[in-house]
N, C-alpha and C positions, 0 to 999 in steps of 0.2 A: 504493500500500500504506500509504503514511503517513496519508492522510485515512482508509482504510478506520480504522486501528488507534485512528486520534483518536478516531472516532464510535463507534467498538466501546466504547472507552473511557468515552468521554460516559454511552452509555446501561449498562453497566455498573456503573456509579459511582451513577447514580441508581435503581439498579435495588436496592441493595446498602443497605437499611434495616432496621436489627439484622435480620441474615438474606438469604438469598435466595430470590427469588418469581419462578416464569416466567411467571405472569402477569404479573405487575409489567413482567419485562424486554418482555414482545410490548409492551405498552401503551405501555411507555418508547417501545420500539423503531418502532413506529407516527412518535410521533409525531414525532420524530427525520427519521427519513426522509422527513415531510413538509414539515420546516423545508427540510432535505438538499434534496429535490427542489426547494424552491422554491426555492434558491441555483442549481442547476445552471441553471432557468429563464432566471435571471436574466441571469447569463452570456453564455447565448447570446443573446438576446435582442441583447446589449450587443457582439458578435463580429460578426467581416465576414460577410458572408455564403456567402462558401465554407466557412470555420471554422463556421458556425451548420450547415450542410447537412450537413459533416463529423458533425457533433456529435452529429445527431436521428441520424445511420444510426447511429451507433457508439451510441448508447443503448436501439435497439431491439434491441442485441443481433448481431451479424452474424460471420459464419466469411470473410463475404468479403474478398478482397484480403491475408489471410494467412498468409504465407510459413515454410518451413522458418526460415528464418534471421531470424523473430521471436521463435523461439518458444527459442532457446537462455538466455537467464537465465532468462524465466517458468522453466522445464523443472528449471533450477538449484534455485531457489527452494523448489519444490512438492518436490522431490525430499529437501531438507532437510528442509521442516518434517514431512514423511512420516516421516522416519527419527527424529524427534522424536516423533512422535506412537507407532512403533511403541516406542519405550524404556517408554512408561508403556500399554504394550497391557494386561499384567496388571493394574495399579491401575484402567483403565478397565473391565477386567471384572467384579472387585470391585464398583465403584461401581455397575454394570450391575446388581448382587443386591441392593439397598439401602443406604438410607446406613449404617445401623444393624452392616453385616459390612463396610460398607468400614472403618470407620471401628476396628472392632476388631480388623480384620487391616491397622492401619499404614495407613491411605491416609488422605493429609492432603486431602479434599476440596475446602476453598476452593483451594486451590494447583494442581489436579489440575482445576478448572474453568475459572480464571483461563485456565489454560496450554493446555486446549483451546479456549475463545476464543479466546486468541490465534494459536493454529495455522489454528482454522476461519475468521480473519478472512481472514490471510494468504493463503492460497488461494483465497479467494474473491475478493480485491482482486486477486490475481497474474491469475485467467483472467479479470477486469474489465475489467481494465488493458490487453488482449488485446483481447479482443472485446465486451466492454461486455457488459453486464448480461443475462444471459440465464436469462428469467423462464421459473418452475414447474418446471425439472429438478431442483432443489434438495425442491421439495414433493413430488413424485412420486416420484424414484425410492427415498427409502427406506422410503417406504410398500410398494410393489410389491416392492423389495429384500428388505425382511424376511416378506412374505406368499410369494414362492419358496424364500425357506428356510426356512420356517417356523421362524422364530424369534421370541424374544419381545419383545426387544428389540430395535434396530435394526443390526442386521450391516453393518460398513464397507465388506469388498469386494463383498460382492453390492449395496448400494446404490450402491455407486463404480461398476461394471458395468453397474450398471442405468442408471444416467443417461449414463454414455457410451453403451449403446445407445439414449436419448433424446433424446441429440444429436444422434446418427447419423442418426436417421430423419428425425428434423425437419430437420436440412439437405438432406438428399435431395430430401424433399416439398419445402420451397421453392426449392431449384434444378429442380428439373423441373413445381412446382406452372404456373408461367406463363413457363416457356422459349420464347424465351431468356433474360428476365428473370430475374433471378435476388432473389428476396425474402430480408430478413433472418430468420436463423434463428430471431430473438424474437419475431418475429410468428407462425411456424408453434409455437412450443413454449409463447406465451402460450393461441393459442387450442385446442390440446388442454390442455393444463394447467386449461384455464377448463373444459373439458368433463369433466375428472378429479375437479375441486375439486366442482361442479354434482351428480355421480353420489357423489359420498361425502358430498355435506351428504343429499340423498336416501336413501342409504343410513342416516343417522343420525336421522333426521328420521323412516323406518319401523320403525326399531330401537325408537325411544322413544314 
C-alpha cells in the first residue's frame, strides 16, 4: 500500500499544473507505470528463482493458493477506507453534477479529489497486495455498471457488483478453462477485457 500511495502520489503531483487535467494524469500515469514496470522487471530478474516464478504468477494476477485467513487485514483495510468514502457520498454526488454546483453548495473539490485518490489507491494496493494485479475488471465493470442502471454517471455499487461478478466468472473459466490446471485469473480477465476494450474502440470508431 505504501508504494501504491508513493506513485499515486508521484503522478498526482505532476499531474497538478495550475489546475487539474485527466488527461495530463492518464499520460503522467502511463508513463509512471512504465518506469514502475521496469523496476519490478528488474527485481526479478535479480531474485532466486523460486522468488522470480513466485513473482511472474502473482503478477498475472491469481485467486490461487488464497486463504480465508489472508484475507483478514486486507478485509480491515477496504472496510475503513469504504466507511471513509461513504462520509463524503453527498459531496461526491454534488461533484457528480459539475464543478460549477459542487463548488457553490460547499464542496471543497481539490480536497474531495485528493481524498478519493487516496481511498481508490488504497484499495487497489490492499487487493494487489493479495492477488496481484488483476487486469481490465477495473475498465469494464463501471462501464457495464452504469449502462445496467442506467445512469449517467458512474454508480459505485452496481460497478463494485459488476466487477465482483467479473471476477467471479473469470476465475471459474480459468479453473475449469484446462482442469486440472488451474490458470491465473489475469490471464482469463486480460483476454476478455482485450475483447471488451476491441468492441468499444469499434463501437466509437462507427459512432464517429
Amino acid at each position: 500500500m505504501l508504494g501504491g500511495l508513493v506513485v499515486a502520489a508521484a503522478i498526482y503531483l505532476l499531474s497538478f499544473d495550475r489546475g487539474f487535467s485527466g488527461l495530463r494524469l492518464v499520460v503522467i500515469g502511463i508513463a509512471i507505470n512504465a518506469m514502475v514496470t521496469a523496476i519490478n522487471s528488474w527485481i526479478v530478474l535479480r531474485a532466486d528463482l523460486e522468488v522470480a516464478i513466485a513473482a511472474v504468477g502473482w503478477s498475472a494476477g491469481s485467486l490461487n493458493g488464497v486463504g480465508w485467513s489472508d484475507l483478514g487485514i486486507p478485509f480491515t483495510v477496504i472496510a475503513v477506507l469504504l466507511a471513509l468514502m461513504a462520509t463524503r457520498a453527498h459531496a461526491m454526488h454534488q461533484a457528480s453534477l459539475g464543478d460549477a454546483v459542487a463548488v457553490t453548495t460547499g464542496v471543497g473539490l481539490d480536497r474531495l479529489r485528493l481524498l478519493m485518490v487516496l481511498v481508490g489507491v488504497g484499495c487497489t494496493a490492499t487487493v494487489t497486495a493479495v492477488a496481484g494485479p488483476i487486469a481490465f475488471i477495473a475498465l469494464a465493470a463501471p462501464q457495464i455498471g452504469r449502462r445496467l442502471a442506467g445512469a449517467a454517471g458512474v454508480p459505485l455499487l452496481p460497478a463494485a457488483l459488476t466487477g465482483s461478478v467479473l471476477l467471479l466468472g473469470a476465475d471459474l473459466i480459468a479453473q475449469m478453462l484446462l482442469a486440472p490446471v488451474a490458470l491465473p485469473v489475469g490471464v482469463v480477465s486480460t483476454a476478455i477485457g482485450g475483447c471488451y476494450l476491441i468492441w468499444l474502440l469499434t463501437k466509437e470508431v462507427r459512432r464517429a
